[in-house]
C-alpha positions as protocol buffer text, in pm:
chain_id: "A"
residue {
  index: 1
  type: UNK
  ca { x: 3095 y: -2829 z: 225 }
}
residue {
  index: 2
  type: UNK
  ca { x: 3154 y: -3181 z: 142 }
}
residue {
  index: 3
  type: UNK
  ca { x: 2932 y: -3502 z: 14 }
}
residue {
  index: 4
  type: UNK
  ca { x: 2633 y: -3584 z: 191 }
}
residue {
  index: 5
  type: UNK
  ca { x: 2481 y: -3768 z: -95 }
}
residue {
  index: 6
  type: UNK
  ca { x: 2176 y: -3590 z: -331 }
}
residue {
  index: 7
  type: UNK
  ca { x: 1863 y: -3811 z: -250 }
}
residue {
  index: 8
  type: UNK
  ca { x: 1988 y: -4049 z: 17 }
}
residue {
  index: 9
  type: UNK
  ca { x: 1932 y: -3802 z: 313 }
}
residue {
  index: 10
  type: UNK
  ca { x: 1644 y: -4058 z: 458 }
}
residue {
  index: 11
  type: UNK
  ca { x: 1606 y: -4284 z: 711 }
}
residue {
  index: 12
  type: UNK
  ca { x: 1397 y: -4573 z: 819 }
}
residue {
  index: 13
  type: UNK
  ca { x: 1312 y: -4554 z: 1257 }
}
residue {
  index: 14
  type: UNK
  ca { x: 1649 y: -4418 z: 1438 }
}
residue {
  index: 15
  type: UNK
  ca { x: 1857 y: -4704 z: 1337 }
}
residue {
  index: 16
  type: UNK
  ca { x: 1906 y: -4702 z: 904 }
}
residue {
  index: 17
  type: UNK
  ca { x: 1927 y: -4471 z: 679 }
}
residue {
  index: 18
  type: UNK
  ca { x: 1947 y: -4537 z: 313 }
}
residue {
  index: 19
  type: UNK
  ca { x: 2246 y: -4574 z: 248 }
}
residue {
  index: 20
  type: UNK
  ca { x: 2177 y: -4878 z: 456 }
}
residue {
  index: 21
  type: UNK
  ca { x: 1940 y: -5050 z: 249 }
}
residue {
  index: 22
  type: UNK
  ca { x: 2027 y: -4933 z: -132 }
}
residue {
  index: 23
  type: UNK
  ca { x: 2273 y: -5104 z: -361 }
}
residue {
  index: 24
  type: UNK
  ca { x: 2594 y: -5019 z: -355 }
}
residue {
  index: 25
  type: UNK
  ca { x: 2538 y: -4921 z: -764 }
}
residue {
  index: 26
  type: UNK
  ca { x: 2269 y: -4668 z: -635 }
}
residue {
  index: 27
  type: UNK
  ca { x: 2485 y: -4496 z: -338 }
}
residue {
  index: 28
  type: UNK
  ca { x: 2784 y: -4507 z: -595 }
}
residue {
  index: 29
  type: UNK
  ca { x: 2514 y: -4278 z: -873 }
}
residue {
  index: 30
  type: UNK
  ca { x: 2421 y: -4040 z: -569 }
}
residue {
  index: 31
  type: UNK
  ca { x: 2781 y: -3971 z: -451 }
}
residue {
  index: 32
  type: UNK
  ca { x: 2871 y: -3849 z: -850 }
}
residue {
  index: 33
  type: UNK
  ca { x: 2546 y: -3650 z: -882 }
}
residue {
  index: 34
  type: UNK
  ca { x: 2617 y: -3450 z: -509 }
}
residue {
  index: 35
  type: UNK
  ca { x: 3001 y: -3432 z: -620 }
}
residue {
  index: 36
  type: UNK
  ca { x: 2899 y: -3255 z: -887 }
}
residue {
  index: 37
  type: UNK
  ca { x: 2779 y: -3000 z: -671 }
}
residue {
  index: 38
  type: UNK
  ca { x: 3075 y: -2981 z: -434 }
}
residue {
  index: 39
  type: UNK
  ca { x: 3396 y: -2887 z: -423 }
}
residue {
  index: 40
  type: UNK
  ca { x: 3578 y: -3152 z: -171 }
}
residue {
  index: 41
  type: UNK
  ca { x: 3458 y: -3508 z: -389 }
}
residue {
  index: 42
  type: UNK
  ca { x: 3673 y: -3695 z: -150 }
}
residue {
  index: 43
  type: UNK
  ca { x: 3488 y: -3610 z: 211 }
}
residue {
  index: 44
  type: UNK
  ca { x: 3207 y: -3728 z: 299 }
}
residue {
  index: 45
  type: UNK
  ca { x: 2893 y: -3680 z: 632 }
}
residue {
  index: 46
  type: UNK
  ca { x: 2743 y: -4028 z: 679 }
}
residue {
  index: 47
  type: UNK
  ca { x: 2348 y: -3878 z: 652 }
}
residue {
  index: 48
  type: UNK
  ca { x: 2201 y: -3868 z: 1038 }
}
residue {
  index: 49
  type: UNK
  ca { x: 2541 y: -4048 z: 1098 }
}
residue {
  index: 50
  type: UNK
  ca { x: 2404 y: -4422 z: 1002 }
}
residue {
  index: 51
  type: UNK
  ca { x: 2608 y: -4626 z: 767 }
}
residue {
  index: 52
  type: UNK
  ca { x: 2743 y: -5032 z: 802 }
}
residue {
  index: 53
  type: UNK
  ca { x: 3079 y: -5135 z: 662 }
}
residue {
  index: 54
  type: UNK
  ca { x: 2972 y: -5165 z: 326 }
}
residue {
  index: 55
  type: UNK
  ca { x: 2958 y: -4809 z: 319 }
}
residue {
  index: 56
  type: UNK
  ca { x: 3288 y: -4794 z: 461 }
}
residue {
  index: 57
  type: UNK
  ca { x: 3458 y: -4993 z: 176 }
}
residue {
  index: 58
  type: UNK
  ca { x: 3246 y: -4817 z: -106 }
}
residue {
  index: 59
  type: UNK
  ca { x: 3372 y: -4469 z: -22 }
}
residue {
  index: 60
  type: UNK
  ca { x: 3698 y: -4637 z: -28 }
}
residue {
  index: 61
  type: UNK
  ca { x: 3691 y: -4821 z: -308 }
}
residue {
  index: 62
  type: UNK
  ca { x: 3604 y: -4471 z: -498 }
}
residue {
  index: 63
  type: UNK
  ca { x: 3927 y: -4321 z: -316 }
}
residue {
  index: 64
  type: UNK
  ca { x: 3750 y: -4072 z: -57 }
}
residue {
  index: 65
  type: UNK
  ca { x: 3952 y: -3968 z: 218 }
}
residue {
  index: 66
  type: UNK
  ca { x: 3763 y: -3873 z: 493 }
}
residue {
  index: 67
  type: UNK
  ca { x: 3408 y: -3920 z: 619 }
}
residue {
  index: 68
  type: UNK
  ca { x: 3222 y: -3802 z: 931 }
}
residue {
  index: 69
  type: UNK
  ca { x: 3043 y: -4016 z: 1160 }
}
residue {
  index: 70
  type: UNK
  ca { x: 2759 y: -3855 z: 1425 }
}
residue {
  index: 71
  type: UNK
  ca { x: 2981 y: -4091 z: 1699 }
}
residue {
  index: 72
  type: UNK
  ca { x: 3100 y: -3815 z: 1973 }
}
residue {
  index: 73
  type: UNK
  ca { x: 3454 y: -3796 z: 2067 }
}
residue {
  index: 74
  type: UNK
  ca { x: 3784 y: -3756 z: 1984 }
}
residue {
  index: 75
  type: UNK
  ca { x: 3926 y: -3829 z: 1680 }
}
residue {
  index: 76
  type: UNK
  ca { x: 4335 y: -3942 z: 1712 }
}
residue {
  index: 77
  type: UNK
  ca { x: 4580 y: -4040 z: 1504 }
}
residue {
  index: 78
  type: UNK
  ca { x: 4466 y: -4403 z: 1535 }
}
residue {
  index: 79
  type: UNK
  ca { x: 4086 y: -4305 z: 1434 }
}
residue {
  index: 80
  type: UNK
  ca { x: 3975 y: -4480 z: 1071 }
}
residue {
  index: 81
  type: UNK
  ca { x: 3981 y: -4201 z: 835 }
}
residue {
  index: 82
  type: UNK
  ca { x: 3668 y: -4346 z: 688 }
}
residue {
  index: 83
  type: UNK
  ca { x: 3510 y: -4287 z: 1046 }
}
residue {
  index: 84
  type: UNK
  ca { x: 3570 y: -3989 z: 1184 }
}
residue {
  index: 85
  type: UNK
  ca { x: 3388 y: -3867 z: 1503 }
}
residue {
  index: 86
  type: UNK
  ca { x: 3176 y: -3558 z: 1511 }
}
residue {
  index: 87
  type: UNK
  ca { x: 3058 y: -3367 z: 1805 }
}
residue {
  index: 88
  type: UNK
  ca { x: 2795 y: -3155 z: 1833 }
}
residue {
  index: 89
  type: UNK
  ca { x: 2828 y: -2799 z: 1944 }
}
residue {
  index: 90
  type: UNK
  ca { x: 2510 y: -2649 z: 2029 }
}
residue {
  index: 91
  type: UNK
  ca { x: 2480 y: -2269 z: 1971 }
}
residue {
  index: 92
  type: UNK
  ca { x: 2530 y: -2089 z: 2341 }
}
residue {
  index: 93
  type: UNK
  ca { x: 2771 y: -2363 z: 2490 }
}
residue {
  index: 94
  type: UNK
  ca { x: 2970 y: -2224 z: 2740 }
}
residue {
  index: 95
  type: UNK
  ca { x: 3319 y: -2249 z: 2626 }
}
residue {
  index: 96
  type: UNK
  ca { x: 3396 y: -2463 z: 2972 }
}
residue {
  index: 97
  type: UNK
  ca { x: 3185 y: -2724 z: 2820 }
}
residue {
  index: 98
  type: UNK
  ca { x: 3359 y: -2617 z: 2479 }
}
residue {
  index: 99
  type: UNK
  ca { x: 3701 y: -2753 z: 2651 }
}
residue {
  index: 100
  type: UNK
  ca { x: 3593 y: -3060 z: 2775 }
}
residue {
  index: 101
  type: UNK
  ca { x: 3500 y: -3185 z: 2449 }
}
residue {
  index: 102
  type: UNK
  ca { x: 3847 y: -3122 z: 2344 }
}
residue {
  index: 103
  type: UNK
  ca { x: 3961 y: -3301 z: 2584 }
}
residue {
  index: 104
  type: UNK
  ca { x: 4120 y: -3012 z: 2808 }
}
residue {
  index: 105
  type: UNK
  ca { x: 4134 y: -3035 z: 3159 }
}
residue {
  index: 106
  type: UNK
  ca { x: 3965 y: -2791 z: 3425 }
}
């Protein structure tokens, strides 16, 4: 399980969440108080997968190494560390679907 911040899990519409609109000081207090419940303090979920730059440079800044974005598709080599992609995988999926999103061909 990794960071996914302690009270910032909100969102305003479909397009910010609060990370988004909270000073960088307050995002910075809610990263140590969830790290204090997790064992990974350097990987971090983006909450609903919403987050600008700034976000990007504050985990960072405070030396994290990954973090997940909600952004389907493969993640390479050349991928930001900081902005990982995540796909979803929907219980049921029928592993031919399964390969495709791994990129394997029919």
């Amino acid at each position: 399980y990794a960071n996914h911040t302690h009270h910032f899990h909100q969102r305003e519409g479909i397009e910010k969440s609060r990370i988004m609109w909270e000073s960088e000081a307050l995002f910075i207090q809610d990263l140590d108080e969830c790290n204090l419940q997790v064992e990974e303090k350097d990987v971090f979920a983006y909450p609903f997968g919403l987050y600008h730059q700034d976000n990007v440079q504050t985990l960072s800044n405070l030396n994290f190494k990954l973090a997940f974005t909600t952004e389907p598709g493969i993640t390479t080599r050349i991928t930001p560390p900081l902005e990982l992609h995540r796909n979803i995988v929907m219980e049921g999926l029928p592993i031919d679907k399964f390969k495709e999103m791994l990129g394997e061909q029919k």
